[in-house]
ZAMARGU-4260 file (C-alpha; in steps of 0.2 Angstrom, whole numbers, plus 5000, padded with zeros to 4 digits):
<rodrens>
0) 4562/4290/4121 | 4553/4298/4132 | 4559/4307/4151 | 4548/4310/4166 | 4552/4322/4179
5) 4560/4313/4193 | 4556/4320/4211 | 4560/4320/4226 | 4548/4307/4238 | 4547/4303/4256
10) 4538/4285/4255 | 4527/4279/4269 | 4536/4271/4283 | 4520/4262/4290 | 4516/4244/4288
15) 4499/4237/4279 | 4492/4235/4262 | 4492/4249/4251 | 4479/4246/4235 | 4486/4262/4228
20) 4505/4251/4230 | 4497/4235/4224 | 4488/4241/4208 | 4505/4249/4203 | 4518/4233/4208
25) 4506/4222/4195 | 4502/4235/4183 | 4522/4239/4182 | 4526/4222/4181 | 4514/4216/4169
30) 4520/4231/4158 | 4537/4227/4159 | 4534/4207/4154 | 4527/4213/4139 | 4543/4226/4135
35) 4555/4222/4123 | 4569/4227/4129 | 4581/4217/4138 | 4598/4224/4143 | 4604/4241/4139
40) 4618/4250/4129 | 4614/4267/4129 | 4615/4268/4149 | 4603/4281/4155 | 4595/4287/4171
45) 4579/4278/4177 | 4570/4291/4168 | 4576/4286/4152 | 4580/4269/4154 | 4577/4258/4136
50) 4564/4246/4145 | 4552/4262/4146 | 4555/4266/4128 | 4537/4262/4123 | 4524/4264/4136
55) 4534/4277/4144 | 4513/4286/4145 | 4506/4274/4154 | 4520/4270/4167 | 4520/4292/4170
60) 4502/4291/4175 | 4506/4276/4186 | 4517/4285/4197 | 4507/4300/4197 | 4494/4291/4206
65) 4507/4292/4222 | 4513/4308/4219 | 4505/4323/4224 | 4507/4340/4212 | 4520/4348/4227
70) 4530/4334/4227 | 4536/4334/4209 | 4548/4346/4204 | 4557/4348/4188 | 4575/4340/4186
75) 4588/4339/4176 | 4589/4326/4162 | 4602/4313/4158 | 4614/4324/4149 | 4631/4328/4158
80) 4631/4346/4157 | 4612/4345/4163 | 4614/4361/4173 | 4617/4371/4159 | 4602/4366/4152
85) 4608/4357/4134 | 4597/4345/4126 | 4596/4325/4132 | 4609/4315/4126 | 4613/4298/4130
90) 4627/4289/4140 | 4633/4273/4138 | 4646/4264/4149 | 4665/4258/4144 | 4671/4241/4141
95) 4684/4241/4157 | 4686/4222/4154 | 4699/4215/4140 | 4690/4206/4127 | 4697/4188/4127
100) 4690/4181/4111 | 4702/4168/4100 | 4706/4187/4089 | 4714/4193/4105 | 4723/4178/4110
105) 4733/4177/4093 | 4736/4195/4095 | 4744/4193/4112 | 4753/4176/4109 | 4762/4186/4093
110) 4768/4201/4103 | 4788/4199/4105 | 4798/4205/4119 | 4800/4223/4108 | 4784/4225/4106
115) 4780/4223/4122 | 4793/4235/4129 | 4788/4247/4119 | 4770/4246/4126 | 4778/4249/4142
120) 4789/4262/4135 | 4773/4271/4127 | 4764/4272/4144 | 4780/4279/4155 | 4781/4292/4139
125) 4763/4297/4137 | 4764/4301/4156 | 4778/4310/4155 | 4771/4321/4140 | 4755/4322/4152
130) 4763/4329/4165 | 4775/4343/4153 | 4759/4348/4144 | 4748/4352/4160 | 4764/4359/4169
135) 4763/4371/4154 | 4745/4374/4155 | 4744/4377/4175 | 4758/4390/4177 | 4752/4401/4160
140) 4735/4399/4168 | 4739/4406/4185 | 4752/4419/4174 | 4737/4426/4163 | 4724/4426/4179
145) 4738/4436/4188 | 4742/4449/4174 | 4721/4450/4169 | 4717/4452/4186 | 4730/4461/4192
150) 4729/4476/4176 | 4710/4476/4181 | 4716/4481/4201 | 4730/4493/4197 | 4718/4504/4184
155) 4703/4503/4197 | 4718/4509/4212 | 4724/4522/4201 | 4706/4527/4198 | 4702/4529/4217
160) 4721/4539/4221 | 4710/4552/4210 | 4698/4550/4219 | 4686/4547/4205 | 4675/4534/4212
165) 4663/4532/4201 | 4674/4531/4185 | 4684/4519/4195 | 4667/4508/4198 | 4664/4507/4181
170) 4681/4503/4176 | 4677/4488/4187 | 4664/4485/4185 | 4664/4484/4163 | 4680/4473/4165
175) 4671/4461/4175 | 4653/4459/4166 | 4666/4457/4150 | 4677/4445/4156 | 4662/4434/4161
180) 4652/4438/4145 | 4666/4431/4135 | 4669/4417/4146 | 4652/4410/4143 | 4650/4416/4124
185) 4662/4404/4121 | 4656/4390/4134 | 4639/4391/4128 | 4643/4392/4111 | 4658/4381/4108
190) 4660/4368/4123 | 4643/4366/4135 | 4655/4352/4142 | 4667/4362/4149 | 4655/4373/4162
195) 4659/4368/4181 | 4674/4362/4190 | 4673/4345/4177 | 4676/4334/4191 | 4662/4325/4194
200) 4662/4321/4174 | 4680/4315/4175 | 4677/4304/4194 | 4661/4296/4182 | 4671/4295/4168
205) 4683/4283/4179 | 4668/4274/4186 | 4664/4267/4169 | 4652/4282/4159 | 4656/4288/4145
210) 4647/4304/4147 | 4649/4313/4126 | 4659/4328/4125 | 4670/4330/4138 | 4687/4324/4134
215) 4687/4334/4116 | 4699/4346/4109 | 4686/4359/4108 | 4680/4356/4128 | 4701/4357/4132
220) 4702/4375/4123 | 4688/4382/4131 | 4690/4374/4149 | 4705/4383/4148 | 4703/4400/4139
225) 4687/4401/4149 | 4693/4396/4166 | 4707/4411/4165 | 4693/4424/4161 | 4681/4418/4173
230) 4693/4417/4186 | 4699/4435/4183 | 4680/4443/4182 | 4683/4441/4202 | 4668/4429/4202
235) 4672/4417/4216 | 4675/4404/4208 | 4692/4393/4208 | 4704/4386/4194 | 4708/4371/4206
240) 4694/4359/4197 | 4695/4364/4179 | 4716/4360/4181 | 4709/4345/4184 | 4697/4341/4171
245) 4710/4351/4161 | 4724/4335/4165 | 4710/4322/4161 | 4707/4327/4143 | 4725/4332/4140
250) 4728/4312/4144 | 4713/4309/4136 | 4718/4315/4119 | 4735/4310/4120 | 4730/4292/4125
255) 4718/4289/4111 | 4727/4281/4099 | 4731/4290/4087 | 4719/4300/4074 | 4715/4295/4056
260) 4707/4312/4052 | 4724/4320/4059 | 4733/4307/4049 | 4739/4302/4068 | 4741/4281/4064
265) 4759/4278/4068 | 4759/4257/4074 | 4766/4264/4092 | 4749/4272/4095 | 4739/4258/4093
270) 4743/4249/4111 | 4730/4262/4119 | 4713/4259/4108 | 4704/4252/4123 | 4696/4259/4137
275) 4707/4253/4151 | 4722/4260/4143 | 4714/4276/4145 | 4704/4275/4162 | 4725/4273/4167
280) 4730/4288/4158 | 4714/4299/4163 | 4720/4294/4180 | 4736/4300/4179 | 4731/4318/4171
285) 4720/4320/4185 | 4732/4317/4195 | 4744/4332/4186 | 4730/4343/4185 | 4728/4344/4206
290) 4747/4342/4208 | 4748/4360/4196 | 4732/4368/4202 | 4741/4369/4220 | 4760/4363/4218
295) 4756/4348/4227 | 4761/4334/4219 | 4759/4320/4233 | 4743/4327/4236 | 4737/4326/4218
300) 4741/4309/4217 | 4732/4305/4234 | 4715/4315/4229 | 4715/4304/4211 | 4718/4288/4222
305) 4706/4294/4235 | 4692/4305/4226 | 4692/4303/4210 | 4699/4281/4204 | 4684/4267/4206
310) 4700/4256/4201 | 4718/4255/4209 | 4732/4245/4206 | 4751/4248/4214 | 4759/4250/4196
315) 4744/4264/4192 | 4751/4273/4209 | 4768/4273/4201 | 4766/4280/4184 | 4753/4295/4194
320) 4768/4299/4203 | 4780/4299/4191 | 4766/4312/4181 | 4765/4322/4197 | 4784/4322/4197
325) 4784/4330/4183 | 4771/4343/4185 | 4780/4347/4202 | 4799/4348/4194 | 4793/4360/4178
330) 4785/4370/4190 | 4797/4374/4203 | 4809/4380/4187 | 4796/4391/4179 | 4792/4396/4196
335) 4810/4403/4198 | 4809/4411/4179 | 4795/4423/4188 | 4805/4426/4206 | 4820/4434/4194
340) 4806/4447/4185 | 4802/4440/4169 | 4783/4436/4172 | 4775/4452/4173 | 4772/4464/4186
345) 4759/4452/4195 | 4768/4436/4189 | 4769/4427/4208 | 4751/4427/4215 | 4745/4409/4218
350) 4764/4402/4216 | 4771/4409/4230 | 4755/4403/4239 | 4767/4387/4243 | 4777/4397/4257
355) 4760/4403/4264 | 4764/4400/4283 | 4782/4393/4286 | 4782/4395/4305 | 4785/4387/4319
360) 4770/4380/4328 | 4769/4380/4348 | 4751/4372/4354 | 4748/4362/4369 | 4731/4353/4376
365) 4722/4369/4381 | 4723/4372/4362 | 4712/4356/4356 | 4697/4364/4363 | 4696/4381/4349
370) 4701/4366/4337 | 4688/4353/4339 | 4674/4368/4338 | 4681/4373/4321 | 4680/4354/4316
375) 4663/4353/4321 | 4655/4371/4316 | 4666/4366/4298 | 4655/4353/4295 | 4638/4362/4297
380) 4643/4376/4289 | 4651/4363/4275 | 4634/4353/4273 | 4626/4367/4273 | 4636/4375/4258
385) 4631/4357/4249 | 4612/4359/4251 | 4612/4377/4247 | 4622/4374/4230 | 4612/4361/4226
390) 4595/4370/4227 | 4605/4384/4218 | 4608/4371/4203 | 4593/4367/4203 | 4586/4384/4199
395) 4599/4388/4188 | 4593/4375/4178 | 4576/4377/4176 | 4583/4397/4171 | 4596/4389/4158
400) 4582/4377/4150 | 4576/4390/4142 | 4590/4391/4129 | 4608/4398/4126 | 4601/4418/4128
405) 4596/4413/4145 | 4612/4405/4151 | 4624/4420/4147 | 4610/4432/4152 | 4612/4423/4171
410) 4630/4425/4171 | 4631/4443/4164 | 4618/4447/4180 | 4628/4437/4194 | 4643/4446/4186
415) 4633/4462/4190 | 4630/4455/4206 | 4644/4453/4211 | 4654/4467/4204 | 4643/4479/4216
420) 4644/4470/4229 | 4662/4468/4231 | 4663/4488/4227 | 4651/4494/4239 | 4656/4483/4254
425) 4672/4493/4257 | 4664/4510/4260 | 4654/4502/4275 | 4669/4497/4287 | 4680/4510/4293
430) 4701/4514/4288 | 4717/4508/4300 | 4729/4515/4302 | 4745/4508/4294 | 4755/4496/4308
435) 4772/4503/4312 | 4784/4492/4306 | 4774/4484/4290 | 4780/4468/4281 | 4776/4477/4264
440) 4772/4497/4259 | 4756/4505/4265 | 4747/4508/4259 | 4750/4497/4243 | 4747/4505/4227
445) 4750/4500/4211 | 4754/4481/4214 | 4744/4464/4223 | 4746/4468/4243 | 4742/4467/4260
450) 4738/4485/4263 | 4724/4493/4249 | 4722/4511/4252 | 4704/4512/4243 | 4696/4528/4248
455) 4706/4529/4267 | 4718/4546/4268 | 4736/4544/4267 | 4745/4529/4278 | 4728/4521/4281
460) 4721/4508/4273 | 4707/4497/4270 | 4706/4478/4276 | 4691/4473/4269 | 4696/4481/4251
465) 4713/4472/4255 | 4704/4455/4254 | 4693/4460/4240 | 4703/4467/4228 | 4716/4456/4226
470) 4717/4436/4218 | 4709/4423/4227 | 4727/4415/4228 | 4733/4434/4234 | 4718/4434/4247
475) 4724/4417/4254 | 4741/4421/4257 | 4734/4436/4267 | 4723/4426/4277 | 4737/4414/4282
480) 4750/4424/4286 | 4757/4424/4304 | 4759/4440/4313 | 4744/4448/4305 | 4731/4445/4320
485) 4730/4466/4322 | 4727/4468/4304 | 4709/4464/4302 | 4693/4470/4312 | 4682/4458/4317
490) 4668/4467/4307 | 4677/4467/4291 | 4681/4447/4293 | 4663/4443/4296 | 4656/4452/4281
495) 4670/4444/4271 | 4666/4428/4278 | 4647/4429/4274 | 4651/4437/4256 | 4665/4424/4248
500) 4651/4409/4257 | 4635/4416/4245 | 4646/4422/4231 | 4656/4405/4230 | 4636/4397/4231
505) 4629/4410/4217 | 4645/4410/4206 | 4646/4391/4203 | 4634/4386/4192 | 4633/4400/4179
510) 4639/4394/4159 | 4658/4396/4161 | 4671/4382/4169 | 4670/4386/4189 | 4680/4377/4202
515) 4674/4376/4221 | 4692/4370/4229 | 4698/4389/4229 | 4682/4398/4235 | 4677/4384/4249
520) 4697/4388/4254 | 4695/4407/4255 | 4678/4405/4263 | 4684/4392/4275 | 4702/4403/4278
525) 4690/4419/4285 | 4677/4407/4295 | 4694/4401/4303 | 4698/4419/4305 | 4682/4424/4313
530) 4683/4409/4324 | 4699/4413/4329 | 4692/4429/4334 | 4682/4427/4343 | 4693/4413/4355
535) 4709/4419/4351 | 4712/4424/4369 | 4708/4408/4377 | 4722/4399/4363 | 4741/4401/4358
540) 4737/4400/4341 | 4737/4414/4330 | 4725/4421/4319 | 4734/4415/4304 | 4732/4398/4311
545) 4716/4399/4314 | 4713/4403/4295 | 4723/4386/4290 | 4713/4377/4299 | 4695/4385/4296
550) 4699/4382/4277 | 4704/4362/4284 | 4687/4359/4292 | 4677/4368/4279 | 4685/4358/4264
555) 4682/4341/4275 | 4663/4346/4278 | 4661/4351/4258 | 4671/4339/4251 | 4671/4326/4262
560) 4691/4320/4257 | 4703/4318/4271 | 4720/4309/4266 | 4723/4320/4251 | 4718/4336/4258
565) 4727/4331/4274 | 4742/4332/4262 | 4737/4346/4248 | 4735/4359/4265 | 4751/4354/4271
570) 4760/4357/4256 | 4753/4373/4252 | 4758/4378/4271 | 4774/4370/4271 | 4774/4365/4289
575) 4773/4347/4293 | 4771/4354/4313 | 4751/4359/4308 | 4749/4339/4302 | 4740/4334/4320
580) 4730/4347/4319 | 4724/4348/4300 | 4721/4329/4306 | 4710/4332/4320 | 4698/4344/4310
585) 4696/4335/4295 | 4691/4321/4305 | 4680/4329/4314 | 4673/4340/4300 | 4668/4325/4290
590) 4659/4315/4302 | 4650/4328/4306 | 4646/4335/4289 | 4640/4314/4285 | 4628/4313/4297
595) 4617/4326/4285 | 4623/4325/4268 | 4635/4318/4254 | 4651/4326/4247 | 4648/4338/4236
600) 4654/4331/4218 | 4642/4314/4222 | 4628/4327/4224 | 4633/4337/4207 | 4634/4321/4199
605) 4618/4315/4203 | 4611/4330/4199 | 4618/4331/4180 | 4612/4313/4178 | 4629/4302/4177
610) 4622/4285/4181 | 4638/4283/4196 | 4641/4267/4203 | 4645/4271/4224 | 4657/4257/4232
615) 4644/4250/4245 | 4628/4242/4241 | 4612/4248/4251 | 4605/4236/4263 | 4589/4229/4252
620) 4600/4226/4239 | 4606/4213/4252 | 4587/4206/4252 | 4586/4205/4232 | 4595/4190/4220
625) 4599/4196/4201 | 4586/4188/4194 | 4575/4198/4201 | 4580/4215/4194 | 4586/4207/4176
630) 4573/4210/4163 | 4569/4201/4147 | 4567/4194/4134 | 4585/4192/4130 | 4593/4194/4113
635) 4602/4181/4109 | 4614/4176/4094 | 4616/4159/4090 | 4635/4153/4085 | 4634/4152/4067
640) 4621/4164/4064 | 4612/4173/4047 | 4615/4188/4042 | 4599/4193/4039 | 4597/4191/4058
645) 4610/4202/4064 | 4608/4216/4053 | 4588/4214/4060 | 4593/4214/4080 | 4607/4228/4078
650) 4593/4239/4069 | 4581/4234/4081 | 4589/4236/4097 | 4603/4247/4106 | 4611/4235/4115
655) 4630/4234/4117 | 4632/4215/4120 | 4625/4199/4114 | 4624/4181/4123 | 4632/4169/4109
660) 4624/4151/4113 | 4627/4136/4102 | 4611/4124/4100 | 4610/4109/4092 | 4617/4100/4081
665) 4633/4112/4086 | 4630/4106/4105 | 4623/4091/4111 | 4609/4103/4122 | 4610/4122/4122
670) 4624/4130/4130 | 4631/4148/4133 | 4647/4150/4123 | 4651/4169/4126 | 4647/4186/4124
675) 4649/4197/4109 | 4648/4217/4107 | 4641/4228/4093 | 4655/4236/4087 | 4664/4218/4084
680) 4650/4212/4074 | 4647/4229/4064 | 4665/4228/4060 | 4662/4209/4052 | 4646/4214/4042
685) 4657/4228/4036 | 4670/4216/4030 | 4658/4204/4024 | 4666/4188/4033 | 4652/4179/4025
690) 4650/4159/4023 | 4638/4152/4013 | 4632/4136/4022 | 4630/4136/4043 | 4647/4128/4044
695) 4662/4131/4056 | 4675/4142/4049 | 4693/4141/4046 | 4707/4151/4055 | 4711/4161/4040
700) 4698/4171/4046 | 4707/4179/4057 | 4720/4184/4046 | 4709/4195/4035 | 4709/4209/4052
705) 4721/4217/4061 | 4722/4221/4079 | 4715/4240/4073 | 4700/4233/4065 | 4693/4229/4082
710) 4700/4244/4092 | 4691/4257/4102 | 4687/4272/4095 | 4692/4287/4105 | 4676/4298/4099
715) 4657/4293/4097 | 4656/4305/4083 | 4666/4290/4071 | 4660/4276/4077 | 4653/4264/4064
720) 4634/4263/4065 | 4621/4249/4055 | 4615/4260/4044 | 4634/4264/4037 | 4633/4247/4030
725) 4625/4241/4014 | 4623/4224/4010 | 4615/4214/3995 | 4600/4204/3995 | 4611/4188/3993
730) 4623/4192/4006 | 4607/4195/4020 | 4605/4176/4017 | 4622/4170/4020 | 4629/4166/4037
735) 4646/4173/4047 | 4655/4161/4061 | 4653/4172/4078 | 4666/4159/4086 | 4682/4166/4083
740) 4677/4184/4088 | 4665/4180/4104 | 4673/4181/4120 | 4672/4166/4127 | 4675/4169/4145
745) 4664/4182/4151 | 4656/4185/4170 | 4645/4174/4176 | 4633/4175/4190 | 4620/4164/4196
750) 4603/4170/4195 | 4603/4167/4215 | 4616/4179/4220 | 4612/4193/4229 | 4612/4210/4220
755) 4623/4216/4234 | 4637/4205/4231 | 4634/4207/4210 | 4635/4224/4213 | 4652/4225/4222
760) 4658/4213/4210 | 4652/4223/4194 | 4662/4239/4201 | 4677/4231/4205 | 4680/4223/4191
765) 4676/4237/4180 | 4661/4226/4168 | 4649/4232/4158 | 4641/4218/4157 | 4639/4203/4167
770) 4629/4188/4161 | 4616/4179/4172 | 4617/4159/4172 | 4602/4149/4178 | 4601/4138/4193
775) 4594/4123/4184 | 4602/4116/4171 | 4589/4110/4159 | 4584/4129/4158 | 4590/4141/4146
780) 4607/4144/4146 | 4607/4162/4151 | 4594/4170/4160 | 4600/4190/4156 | 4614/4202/4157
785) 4615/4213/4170 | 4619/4232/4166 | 4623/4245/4174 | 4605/4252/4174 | 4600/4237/4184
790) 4611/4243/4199 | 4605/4259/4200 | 4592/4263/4214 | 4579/4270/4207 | 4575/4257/4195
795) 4577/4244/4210 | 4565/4253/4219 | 4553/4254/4203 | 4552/4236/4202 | 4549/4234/4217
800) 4540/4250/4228 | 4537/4239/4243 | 4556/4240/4249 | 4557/4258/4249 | 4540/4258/4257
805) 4544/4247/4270 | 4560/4255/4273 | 4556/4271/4272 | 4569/4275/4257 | 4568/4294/4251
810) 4572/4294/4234 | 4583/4309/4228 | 4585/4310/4211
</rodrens>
């Protein structure tokens, strides 16, 4: 294997011949004619694609020829947690599509009516258990974060009333640097996977890659150990993305049936040992893990459906609702465990976050005006955020290359960062007196409040300390609330605004689980507040208001969702009177923020190297036929085939699928009988099926397996490999009948359609791989099979340079 950095390229958009461009399209493609390679398994960026695997050297200095030294920059390799920096490790795609060999159809055909209610029965239970477990998990998150954080405010407050600042600074200061030490410790060391929000692993996850380690019992534990002690370090990050990935692998490891190193084999947990069983359930967790980050079960269900699915189906939208039910039922009763005082002294927090602003709204036409500018400077200040993170990523990744030491050395020094920061900016805005008839006790000490006295005099307090030294969820709540538009000076705002936007930018990619939902809220809540402002006289609509819809428009311009957050903002406001308005800036804030960017989990995605397939195909793909990105020679098994053969090709190759044609005398001319995967003819050398003669078997075969034999494994780690099996010299030359095991109704496409159209096909249907016929007949039977890889754009544009030359194509990789 080798890797070459990828760059970023600006290719020239003027017409004429190029030498430089025609010395490199023949070089390349005499290079790859003589590859060996064919169709991949071990899916991998361009960089590492498996048709590079041997003259990886001279194809480097190729492109170098077009590449000046400024242009390339270092990158991040095909691993999924490639921002942390960890070593490359291969992905490979999910078999999506149902196996339909003569094995499965006997399977099927035998299943009674109980046994097929109880399959139904399994997945309404395994949603239901989804949903309990993550209830759980989300309110004892929210619970710890409140009680860690909340300690760490009350014992710096108590510090200030004695006026001892700077004991009070360390206080904060210690607790801070060794919440974050610990929570990368044991990212780091434990779980790479877990670092970040986990969503873009879990959205590619359900495209079809099976990026390793990230649905693991060990990933679960620290995604949510960490996520509570980062969250509580008062780094700005959010706990909005790791619920999420949090639901995922809880459905992940409850949907993978069963677990013979647990002694988990019960005969009920059998009907979920394939991938699609699982992509449904991972679904639904995700689902639950958005409806318990924000008690917003409709709108979890709509941001799984609308963010994070490449594959829908009406029954799939019942079963996330019913898991979203769930989540929302559990929580409103625990939720009323902690109103009547049994959760601690900071128990409520982000719970309560729910009744936010229940107000009656008055807005008329003069009012559209303030509204369509926060849509518009929403989505500049949302793309914006997306470049800047993602420069920021890329620098933290060169930093975390340089080994574990380095990673926890980076978050111990944004933890420093930030701690002074968020202690000194206090001192530099002035105290206000307390308002006459106050909503709650100022100044507040001793508990999560409006009112923080700081280092003001008696009944003064301190807004920006207000805002600073309480919970993100406590923040919100104070930035939303109605009647609070005398409550904060404009100066102490605007230097909020500016800190959460760079802290929320710096915080995210450092070595512990990191959500962006919560920090892009608060950051968007204060821009709304500034905004607000700064128009408020020329509008009927409150400061509060202002903030709701600032945090609208700068969620629409980051994240680019509308439906779902449409829905999460209402039912965290709890005002269906806000829904044209949340409407109009979203809409807004998204069309603009398009016009310069992507969202911002497509951009992390690409830049950890997960191989995702988008839902439109670019225009020259439009210009291109499959047969002229599939490469060969092909690997092909022929229906009764020799051992000897099989064990050679598996050891020589890392494909996943096999073409099985039958030639003569089997046929009367050569013909494609179906496809085959690895782990189906690993599992018949392993239980030596073996015929002596090339003759057709009989259906006993069939009896000798069971429907567990040729299951999907959940983990990697135990999958069976080639060189688990030993064989004798004699049984090398004996033969095995790949008929009754090949399915014999795969995809086909003619080598003549457009890569557009396979592309949209491929995704739809879920594939892994899809075979290409030829146009003629008297050809071979099949031409190649068409992977994932081949869809990618930068190996299009490597086979054929002139289209991105001609039409200008910058290549970000």
């Amino acid at each position: 294997m080798w890797s070459s950095p990828r760059c970023n390229v600006v290719l020239d958009n003027t017409v004429g011949f190029n030498p430089l461009h025609f010395i490199y399209s023949i070089s390349l493609r005499l290079f790859r004619s003589n590859s060996h390679a064919s169709h991949f398994t071990s899916l991998q960026l361009p960089a590492m694609s498996t048709n590079h695997r041997y003259n990886g050297d001279t194809e480097t200095l190729l492109r170098q020829a077009l590449l000046s030294s400024s242009q390339r920059s270092i990158v991040n390799s095909t691993s999924q947690v490639a921002i942390v920096g960890v070593n490359v490790s291969p992905i490979e795609s999910l078999d999506y599509e149902i196996f339909e060999n003569e094995f499965f159809k006997q399977d099927w055909r035998s299943r009674g009516k109980a046994q097929i209610f109880q399959y139904i029965f399994m997945k309404w239970l395994l949603c239901f258990l989804v949903g309990m477990i993550v209830s759980l998990v989300g309110f004892c998150n929210n619970l710890a974060v409140e009680n860690l954080a909340g300690i760490k405010f009350v014992v710096t407050s108590n510090m200030m009333l004695e006026k001892r600042f700077q004991l009070a600074f360390f206080v904060f200061f210690v607790s801070n640097l060794s919440l974050t030490l610990f929570a990368s410790l044991i990212t780091a060391l434990i779980a790479p996977a877990a670092t970040g929000s986990g969503i873009p692993e879990v959205k590619a996850y359900l495209n079809g890659v099976d990026a390793p380690g990230i649905f693991t019992v060990r990933t679960l534990f620290v995604k949510i150990i960490g996520s509570i002690t980062a969250v509580s370090s008062s780094l700005l990050i959010g706990k909005a993305g790791p619920m999420v990935h949090t639901g995922a692998c809880v459905a992940a490891l409850l949907g993978q049936g069963g677990s013979k190193r647990y002694r988990l084999t019960w005969k009920w947990l059998q009907f979920f040992k394939n991938d699609r069983d699982r992509r449904d359930l991972i679904t639904c967790g995700s689902a639950a893990g958005m409806a318990a980050a924000f008690r917003a079960p409709v709108g979890g269900v709509l941001f799984a459906l609308e963010e994070m699915a490449s594959w829908w189906r009406s029954a799939l939208l019942w079963r996330a609702f019913f898991t979203a039910a769930i989540v929302a039922i559990l929580l409103r009763a625990m939720i009323d465990l902690c109103l009547s005082g049994k959760c601690g002294l900071f128990g409520k927090g982000g719970l309560i976050m729910f009744d936010a602003y229940s107000a009656s709204i008055s807005y008329h036409l003069v009012d559209l005006p303030p509204v369509f500018i926060l849509g518009v400077i929403g989505g500049i200040l949302g793309s914006l955020f997306n470049l800047l993170l993602s420069k920021v990523l890329r620098i933290y990744n060169f930093i975390n290359e340089k080994g574990t030491i380095f990673k926890i050395l980076l978050a111990c020094v944004i933890s420093i960062f930030t701690s002074c920061l968020l202690f000194g900016l206090p001192w530099f805005t002035s105290c206000r007196p307390c308002p006459p008839n106050p909503t709650e006790p100022c100044p507040t000490i001793g508990r999560s409040g409006i009112y923080k006295k700081f280092q003001c005099p008696p009944n003064q307090y301190n807004d920006l300390a207000s805002l600073i030294f309480n919970t993100n969820d406590d923040a919100i709540r104070n930035l939303f609330s109605k009647n609070t538009d005398d409550e904060f000076e404009f100066t102490s705002m605007l230097i909020f605004f500016i800190t959460c936007f760079l802290l929320s930018i710096f915080s995210y990619g450092v070595v512990a689980p990191a959500g962006l939902f919560v920090p892009v809220i608060v950051t968007g809540a204060s821009y709304g507040r500034v905004v607000g402002m700064l128009l408020g006289k020329s509008s009927n609509l409150n400061h509060g208001l202002f903030a709701v819809l600032g945090a609208a428009s700068f969620l629409g311009g980051s994240m680019r969702t509308t439906v779902s957050l449409c829905v999460i903002i209402l039912e965290l406001t709890n005002n269906l009177l806000l829904l044209p308005l949340i409407m109009m800036v979203l809409f807004i804030s998204k069309t603009v923020a398009d016009a310069f960017n992507g969202n911002i989990y497509d951009i992390i995605m690409k830049a950890k190297g997960l191989p995702y397939l988008e839902t439109h195909a670019e225009p020259y793909m439009r210009q291109l036929t499959v047969g002229d990105v599939v490469t060969g020679p092909l690997q092909t098994f022929n229906g009764i085939e020799k051992v000897r053969n099989i064990v050679f090709i598996l050891k020589t190759t890392g494909h996943n699928g096999f073409p099985v044609i039958d030639e003569p005398p089997v046929s009367e001319a050569p013909v494609l009988f179906g496809i085959i995967l690895r782990d189906h003819l690993l599992t018949l050398l392993k239980n030596k099926v073996f015929i002596s003669s090339p003759s057709a078997t009989t259906g006993d075969v069939l009896n000798k397996f069971s429907a567990d034999d040729f299951a999907k494994k959940g983990s990697s780690k135990v999958r069976l490999k080639i060189e688990d099996i030993q064989l004798l010299e004699e049984e090398m030359d004996m033969f095995i009948d790949l008929h009754p095991f090949t399915n014999a109704s795969p995809y086909t496409v003619v080598e003549t359609m457009s890569l557009g159209k396979a592309l949209t096909l491929f995704r739809e249907l879920g594939l892994r791989h899809l075979l290409v016929i030829p146009k003629i007949s008297s050809r071979s039977p099949v031409v190649g099979i068409l992977t994932r890889h081949d869809f990618m754009p930068e190996h299009i544009l490597g086979l054929h340079p002139f289209l991105a030359r001609n039409t200008g194509k910058i290549l970000r990789f």
